[in-house]
C-alpha positions in Angstrom: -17.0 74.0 11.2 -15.0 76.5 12.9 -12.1 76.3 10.5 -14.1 76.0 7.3 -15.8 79.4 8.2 -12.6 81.2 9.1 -11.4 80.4 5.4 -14.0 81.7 4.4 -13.5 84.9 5.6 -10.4 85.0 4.4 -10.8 84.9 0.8 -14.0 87.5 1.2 -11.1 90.1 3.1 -8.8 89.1 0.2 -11.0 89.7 -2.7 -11.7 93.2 -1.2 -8.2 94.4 -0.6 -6.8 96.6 -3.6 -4.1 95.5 -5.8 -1.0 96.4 -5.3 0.4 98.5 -7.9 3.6 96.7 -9.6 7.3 98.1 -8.5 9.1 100.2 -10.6 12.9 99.1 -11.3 14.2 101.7 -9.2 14.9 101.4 -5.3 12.9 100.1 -2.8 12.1 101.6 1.2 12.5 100.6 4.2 10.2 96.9 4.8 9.6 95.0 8.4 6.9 92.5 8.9 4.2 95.2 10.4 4.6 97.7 7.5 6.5 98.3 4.0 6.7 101.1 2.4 8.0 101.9 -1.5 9.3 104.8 -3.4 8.6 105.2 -6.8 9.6 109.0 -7.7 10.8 111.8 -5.6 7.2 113.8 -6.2 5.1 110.7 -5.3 3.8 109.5 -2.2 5.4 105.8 -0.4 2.9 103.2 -1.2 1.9 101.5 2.1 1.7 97.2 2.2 1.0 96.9 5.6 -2.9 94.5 4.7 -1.5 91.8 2.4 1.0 91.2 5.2 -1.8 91.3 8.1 -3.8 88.8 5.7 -0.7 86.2 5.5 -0.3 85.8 9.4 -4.3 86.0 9.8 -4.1 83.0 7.2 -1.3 81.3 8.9 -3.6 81.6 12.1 -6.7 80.1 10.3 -4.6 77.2 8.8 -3.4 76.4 12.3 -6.9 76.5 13.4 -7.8 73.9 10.3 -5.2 71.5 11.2 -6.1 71.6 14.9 -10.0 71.2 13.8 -8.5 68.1 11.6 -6.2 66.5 13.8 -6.1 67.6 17.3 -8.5 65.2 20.3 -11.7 65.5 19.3 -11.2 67.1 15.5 -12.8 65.7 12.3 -10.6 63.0 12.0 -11.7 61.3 15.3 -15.5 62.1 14.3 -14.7 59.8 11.2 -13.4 57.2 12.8 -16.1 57.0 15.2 -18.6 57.1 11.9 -16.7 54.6 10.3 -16.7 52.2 13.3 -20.5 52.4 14.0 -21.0 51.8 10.5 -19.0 48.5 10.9 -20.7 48.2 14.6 -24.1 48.1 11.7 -23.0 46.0 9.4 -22.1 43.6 11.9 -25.4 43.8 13.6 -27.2 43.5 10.0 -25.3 40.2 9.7 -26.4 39.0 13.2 -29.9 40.2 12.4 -29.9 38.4 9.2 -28.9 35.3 10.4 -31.1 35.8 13.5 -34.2 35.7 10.5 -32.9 32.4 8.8 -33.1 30.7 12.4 -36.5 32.6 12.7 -37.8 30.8 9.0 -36.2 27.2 10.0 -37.8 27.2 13.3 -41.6 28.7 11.9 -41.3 25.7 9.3 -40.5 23.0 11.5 -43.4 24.3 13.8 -45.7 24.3 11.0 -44.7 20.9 10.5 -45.1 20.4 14.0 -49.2 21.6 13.5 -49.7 19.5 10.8 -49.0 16.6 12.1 -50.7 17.7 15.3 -54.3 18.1 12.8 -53.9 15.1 11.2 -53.4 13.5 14.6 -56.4 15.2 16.1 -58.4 14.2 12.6 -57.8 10.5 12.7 -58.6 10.4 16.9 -61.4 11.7 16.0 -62.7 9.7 13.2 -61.8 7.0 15.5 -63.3 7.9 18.4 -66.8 8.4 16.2 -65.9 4.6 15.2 -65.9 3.7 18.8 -69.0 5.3 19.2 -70.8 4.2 16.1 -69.9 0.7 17.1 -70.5 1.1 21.3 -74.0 2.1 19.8 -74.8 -1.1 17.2 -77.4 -2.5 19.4 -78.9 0.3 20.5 -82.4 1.9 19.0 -84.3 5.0 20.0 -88.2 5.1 20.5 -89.2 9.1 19.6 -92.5 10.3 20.7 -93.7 7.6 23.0 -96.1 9.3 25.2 -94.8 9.2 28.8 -96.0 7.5 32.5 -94.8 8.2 35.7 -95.6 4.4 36.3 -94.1 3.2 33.5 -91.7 0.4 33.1 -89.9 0.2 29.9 -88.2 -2.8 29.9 -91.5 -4.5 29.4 -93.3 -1.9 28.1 -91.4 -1.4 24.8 -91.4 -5.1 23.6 -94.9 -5.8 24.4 -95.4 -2.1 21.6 -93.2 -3.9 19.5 -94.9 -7.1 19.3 -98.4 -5.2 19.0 -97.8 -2.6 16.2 -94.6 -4.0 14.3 -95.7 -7.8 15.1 -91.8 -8.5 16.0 -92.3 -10.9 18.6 -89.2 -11.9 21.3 -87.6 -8.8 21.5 -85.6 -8.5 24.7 -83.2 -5.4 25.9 -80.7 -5.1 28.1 -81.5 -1.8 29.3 -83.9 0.8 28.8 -84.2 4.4 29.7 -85.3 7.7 29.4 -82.6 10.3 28.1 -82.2 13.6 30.4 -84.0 16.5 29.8 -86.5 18.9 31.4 -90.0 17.2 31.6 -93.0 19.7 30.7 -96.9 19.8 30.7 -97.9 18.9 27.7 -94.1 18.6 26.1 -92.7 16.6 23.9 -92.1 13.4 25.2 -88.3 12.6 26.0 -87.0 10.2 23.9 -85.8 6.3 24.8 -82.8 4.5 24.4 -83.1 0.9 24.6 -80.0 -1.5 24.0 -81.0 -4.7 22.0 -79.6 -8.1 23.1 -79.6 -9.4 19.8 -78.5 -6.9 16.6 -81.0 -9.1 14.6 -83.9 -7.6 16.1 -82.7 -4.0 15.3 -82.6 -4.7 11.9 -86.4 -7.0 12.0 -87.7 -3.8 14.1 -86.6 -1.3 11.0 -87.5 -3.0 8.3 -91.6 -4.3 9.9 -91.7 -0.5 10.6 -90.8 0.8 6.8 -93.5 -1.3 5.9 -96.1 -0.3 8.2 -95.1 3.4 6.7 -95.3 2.1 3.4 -98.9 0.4 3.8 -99.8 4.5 5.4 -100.1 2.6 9.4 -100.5 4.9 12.2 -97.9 4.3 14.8 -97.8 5.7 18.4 -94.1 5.8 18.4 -91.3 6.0 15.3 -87.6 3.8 15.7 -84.6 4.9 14.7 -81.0 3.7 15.0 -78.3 5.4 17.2 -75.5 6.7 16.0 -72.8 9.7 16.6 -74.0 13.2 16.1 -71.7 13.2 13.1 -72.9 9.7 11.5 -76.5 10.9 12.0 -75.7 15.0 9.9 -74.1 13.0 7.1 -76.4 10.5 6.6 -78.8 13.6 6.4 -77.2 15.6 4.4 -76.1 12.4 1.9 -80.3 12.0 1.6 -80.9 15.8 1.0 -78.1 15.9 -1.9 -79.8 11.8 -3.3 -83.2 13.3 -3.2 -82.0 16.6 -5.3 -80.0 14.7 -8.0 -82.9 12.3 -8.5 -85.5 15.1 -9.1 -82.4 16.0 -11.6 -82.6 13.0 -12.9 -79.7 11.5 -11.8 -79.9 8.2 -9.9 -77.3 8.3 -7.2 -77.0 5.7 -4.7 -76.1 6.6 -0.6 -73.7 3.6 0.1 -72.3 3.7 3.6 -71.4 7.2 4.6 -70.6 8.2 0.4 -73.2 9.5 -2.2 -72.7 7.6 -5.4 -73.4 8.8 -9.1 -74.5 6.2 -11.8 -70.5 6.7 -13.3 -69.2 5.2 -9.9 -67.9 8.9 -8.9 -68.2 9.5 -5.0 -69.8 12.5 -4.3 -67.4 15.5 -2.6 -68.3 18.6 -1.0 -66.9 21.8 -2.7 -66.3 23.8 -0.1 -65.0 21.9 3.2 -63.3 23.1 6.6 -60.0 24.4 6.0 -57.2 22.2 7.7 -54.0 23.3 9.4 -52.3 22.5 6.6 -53.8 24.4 3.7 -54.3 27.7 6.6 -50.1 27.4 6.9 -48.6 26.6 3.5 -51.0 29.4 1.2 -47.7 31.8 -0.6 -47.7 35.2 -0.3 -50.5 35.8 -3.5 -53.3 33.8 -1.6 -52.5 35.7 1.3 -52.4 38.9 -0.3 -55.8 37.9 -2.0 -57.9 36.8 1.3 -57.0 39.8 3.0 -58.2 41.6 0.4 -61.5 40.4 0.7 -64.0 42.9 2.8 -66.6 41.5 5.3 -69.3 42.3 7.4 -69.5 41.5 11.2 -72.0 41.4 13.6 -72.0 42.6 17.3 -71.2 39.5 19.9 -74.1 37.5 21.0 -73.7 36.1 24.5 -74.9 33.3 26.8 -74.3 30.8 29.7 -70.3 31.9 28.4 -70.8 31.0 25.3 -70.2 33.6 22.4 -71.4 33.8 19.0 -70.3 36.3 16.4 -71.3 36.4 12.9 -69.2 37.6 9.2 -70.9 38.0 6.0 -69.8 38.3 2.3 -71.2 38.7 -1.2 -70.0 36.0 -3.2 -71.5 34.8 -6.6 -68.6 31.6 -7.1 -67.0 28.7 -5.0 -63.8 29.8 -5.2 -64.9 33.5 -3.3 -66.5 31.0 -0.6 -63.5 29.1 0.0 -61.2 32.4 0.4 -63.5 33.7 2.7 -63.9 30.4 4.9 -60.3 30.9 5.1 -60.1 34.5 5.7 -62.3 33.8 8.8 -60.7 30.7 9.7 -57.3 32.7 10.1 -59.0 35.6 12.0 -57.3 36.0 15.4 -61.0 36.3 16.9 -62.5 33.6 14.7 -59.7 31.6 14.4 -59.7 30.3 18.5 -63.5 29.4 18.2 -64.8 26.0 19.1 -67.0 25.9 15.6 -67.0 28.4 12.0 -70.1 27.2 10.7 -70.0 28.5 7.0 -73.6 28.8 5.2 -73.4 30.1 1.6 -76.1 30.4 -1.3 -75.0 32.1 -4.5 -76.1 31.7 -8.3 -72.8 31.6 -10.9 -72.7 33.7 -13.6 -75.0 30.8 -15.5 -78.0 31.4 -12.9 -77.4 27.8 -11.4 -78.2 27.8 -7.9 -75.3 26.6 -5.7 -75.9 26.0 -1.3 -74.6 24.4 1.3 -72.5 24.2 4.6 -70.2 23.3 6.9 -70.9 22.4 10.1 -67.6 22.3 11.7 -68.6 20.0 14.9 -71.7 22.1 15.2 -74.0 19.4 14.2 -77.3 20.5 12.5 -76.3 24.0 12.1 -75.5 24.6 9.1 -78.6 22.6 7.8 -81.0 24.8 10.1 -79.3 28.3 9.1 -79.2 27.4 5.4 -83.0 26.8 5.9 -83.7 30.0 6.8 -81.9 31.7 3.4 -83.9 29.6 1.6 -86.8 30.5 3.2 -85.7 33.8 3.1 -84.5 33.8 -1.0 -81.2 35.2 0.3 -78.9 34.7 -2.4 -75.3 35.6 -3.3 -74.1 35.4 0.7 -72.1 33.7 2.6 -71.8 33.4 6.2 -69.5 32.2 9.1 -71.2 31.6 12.1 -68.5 31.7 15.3 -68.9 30.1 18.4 -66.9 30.1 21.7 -68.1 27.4 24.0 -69.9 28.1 27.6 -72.2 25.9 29.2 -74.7 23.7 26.8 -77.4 25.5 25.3 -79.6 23.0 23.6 -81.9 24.0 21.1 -81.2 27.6 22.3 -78.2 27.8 20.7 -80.2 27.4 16.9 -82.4 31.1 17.7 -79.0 32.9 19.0 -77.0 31.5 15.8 -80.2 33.0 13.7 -80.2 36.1 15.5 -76.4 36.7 15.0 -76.2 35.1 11.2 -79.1 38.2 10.4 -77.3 40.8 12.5 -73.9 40.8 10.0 -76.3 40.1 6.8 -78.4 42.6 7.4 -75.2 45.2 7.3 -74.0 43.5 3.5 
């Protein structure tokens, strides 16, 4: 500052000026403010003061010059106030910010709480909306691979095949029909609905056609019962798992919609379709672990509005799967999808073979993809298969999911 640099000068100018030499005892000359002169000897020359004196006012002037850089409108003194009242103006802000971020907290935990209940509410609708279908279907059977007549009339026509190959006799429906779908030359016929009017024929019908497999009959036509999409890929998936642990050895027993071991313990998949709730309550360590995990991606597969993306990992335990199923399932892309199908195949560090999948409403994915890395020997993967709902696809859908699903292994 101005006054700081004057002082400066002043004590450069003052360290050069000479010393004065000291007075002798005898008389003194003539001194004014402007110039002093002194007198030691009559043969010596008057000593002349005139600089220290020039130096005192010049210092007087600087010290003015301090003060008014100090005090005066303006001066240092006003700039430190003004520093110290913005600093207070920051505190003050920190405080409001701070308790700005405790609302923030309270609020992000009661909406998590909020989502949580929201998933368990959408969880039990729909396990009972599958209930109301399972049971709206209870009479119902479907006849696959009945060859087809544009004269046809089923209502007759399928009891009268009953009576003749499965020697049920008295079977009457309610209603019979053709489900939609695209006839072609030489197709696959379309398959039948037919809605019993008594459940005791269903289960006469199933069990004289077992037999007539058992006894290696011929039959123009196979029965099944109808059920939801989901009933039908668990009940699958229950008979792959029963037909493994028996060529283990291990006699489990399917019992309802549970696999059974000979112990009484219910069989439970290790890897499952993360919830809202385990997504929002991970600390800060799982977090920081997921995120840490690198994956592949494919490009986007599109149709009819529907889009399909692919990720891919190398994994070789089930705890790597589930932190990637997670990872994906809290992708901002992946995250808003309809389904994550997750496919994964690994051997541990033993050499057991591990394999499975999650559907995640895409019913018979997972079982078709996993399929194909068997047939493939792909091992030590794992793969989310994303899709954003367009139109229906039908079968379709299965060649576009393997196209992707190879797309991001294929970069791993």
């Amino acid at each position: 500052m101005r006054a700081i640099k004057k002082l400066r000068g002043f004590v450069a100018r003052a360290s050069d000026t000479k010393e004065s030499q000291p007075f002798p005892s005898s008389g003194f000359g003539h001194l004014n403010p402007f110039q002093a002169t002194a007198t030691f000897a009559p043969n010596m020359e008057p000593l002349t003061i005139t600089e220290p004196y020039k130096t005192l006012a010049k210092l007087s002037q600087d010290v003015g010059d301090i003060k008014a850089d100090l005090w005066e409108k303006d001066g240092l003194d006003d700039k430190i106030q003004c520093v110290a009242g913005t600093q207070e103006e920051t505190l003050s802000d920190m405080e409001l910010l701070k308790t700005e971020n405790e609302k923030l907290k309270k609020d992000m935990e009661m909406l998590k709480s909020v989502v949580i209940k929201l998933d368990r509410k959408v969880q039990q609708q729909e396990a009972e909306i599958t209930d109301l279908k399972g049971r709206s279907m209870k009479f119902n059977i479907l006849i696959h691979n009945l060859e087809e007549d544009s004269e046809e009339v089923l209502r007759t026509k399928i009891p009268n095949l009953i009576k003749e190959h499965l020697g049920v006799e008295g079977v009457e429906f309610s209603n019979t029909h053709r489900n939609a779908g695209e006839v072609k030359p030489n197709g696959k016929p379309r398959t039948i609905t037919g809605r019993l009017m008594r459940i005791e024929y269903k289960d006469e019908i199933l069990k004289q056609q077992r037999a007539k497999k058992e006894g290696g009959a011929e039959l123009p036509f196979y029965i099944t019962p109808q059920s939801p999409p989901q009933v039908n890929e668990t009940r699958k998936k229950l008979v792959e798992l029963n037909n493994k642990y028996w060529q283990e050895n291990v006699k489990t027993r399917i019992i309802g919609d549970k696999l059974v071991f000979p112990n009484g313990t219910v069989y439970k998949d290790k890897v499952s379709t993360p919830n809202a709730e385990e997504l929002l309550q991970m600390d800060s360590k799982e977090i920081e672990k997921i995120e840490g995990i690198s994956t592949k991606r494919s490009d986007t597969h599109s149709d009819g509005g529907n889009q399909f993306s692919a990720a891919a990992v190398d994994v070789n335990a089930f705890a790597k799967v589930r932190n990637f199923y997670k990872k994906v399932s809290i992708d901002p892309f992946y995250g808003r999808a309809n389904h994550n199908i997750l496919i994964y195949r690994f051997k541990d560090n033993n050499g057991i073979l591990h394999e499975g999948y999650c559907d995640d409403g895409e019913f018979g994915a997972g079982r078709k993809m996993l399929g194909i890395l068997q047939d493939q020997s792909r091992v030590n993967v794992a793969i989310v298969i994303s899709r954003m709902m367009g139109r229906h696809l039908g079968p379709k859908r299965f060649q576009i999911m393997e196209n992707t699903m190879m797309d991001a292994l294929n970069k791993v």
